[in-house]
C-alpha positions in Angstrom: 113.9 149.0 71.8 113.4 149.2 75.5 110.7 147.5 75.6 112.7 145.1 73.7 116.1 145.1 76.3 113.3 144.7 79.0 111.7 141.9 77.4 115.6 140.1 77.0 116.3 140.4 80.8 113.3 139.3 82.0 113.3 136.3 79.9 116.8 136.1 81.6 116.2 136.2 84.5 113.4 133.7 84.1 116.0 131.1 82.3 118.2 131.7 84.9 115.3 131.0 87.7 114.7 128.2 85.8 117.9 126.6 85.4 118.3 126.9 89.5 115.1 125.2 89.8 116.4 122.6 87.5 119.4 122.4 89.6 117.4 122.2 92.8 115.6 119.4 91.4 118.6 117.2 89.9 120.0 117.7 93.4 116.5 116.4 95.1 117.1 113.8 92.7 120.1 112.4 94.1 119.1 113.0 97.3 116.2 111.0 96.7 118.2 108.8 94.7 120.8 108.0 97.6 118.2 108.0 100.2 116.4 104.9 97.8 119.5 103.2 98.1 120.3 103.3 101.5 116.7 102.3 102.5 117.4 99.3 100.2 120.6 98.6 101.9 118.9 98.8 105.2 116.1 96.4 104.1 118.8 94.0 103.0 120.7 94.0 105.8 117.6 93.5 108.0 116.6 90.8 106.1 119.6 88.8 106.4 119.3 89.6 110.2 116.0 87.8 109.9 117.1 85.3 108.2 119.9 85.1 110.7 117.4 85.1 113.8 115.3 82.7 112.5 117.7 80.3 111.5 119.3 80.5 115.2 115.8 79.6 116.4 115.4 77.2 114.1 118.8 75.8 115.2 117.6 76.0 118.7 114.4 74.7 118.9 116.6 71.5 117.3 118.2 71.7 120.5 116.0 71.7 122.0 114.3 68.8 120.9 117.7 67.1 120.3 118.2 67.5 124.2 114.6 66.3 125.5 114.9 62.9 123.2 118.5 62.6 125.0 116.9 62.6 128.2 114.3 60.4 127.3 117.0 57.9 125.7 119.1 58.1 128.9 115.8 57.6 131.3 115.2 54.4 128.7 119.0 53.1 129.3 119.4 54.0 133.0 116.3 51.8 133.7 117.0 49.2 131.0 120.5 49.1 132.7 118.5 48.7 136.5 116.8 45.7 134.9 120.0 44.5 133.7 122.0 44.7 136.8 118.5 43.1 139.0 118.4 40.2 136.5 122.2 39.9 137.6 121.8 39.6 140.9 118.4 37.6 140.5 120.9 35.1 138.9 123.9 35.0 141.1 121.5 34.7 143.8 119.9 31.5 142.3 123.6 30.7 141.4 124.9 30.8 145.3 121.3 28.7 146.0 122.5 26.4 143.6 126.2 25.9 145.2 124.3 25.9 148.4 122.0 23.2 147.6 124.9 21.0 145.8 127.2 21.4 148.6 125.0 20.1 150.8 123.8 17.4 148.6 127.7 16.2 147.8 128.0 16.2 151.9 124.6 14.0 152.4 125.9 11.5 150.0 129.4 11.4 151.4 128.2 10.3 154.5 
């Protein structure tokens, strides 16, 4: 019967062990568990980072580019307006020739 008692609180005592391991490990678990999620809430954020990086370079390098074919456009006006403003003169020059040349013509046949 001893035997017996002896038998009943070892087996006890190993439930009990047992049922703490069990707890240890449903508490590993969640740790586990919570340590998954967070990881995954880390990779999302860093991927909308990422995503938010490479659309601001993306945005840039438009800029970029937006701001060389601006200069390139200007260059193209500034000297189309230089040719502009020399065919101007080139004409009221030959204009003033013209009066020059009439006036002088209208004073030879006055006389």
């Amino acid at each position: 019967m001893q035997q017996l008692n002896e038998q009943q609180t070892a087996s006890s005592d190993q439930i009990r062990q047992l049922e703490q391991a069990h707890q240890h490990a449903n508490e590993r678990v969640r740790e586990l568990e919570k340590t998954l999620e967070n990881a995954q809430l880390n990779y999302t954020r860093e991927l909308e980072i990422m995503q938010e990086r490479k659309d601001l370079e993306r945005e840039k390098a438009l800029v970029e580019v937006e701001r060389t074919y601006q200069a390139k456009l200007q260059a193209q006006n500034d000297k189309y307006n230089d040719k502009v403003a020399e065919m101007h003169a080139e004409n009221e020059r030959i204009r003033q020739n013209y009066e020059s040349r009439l006036e002088a013509f209208n004073k030879d046949n006055k006389k």
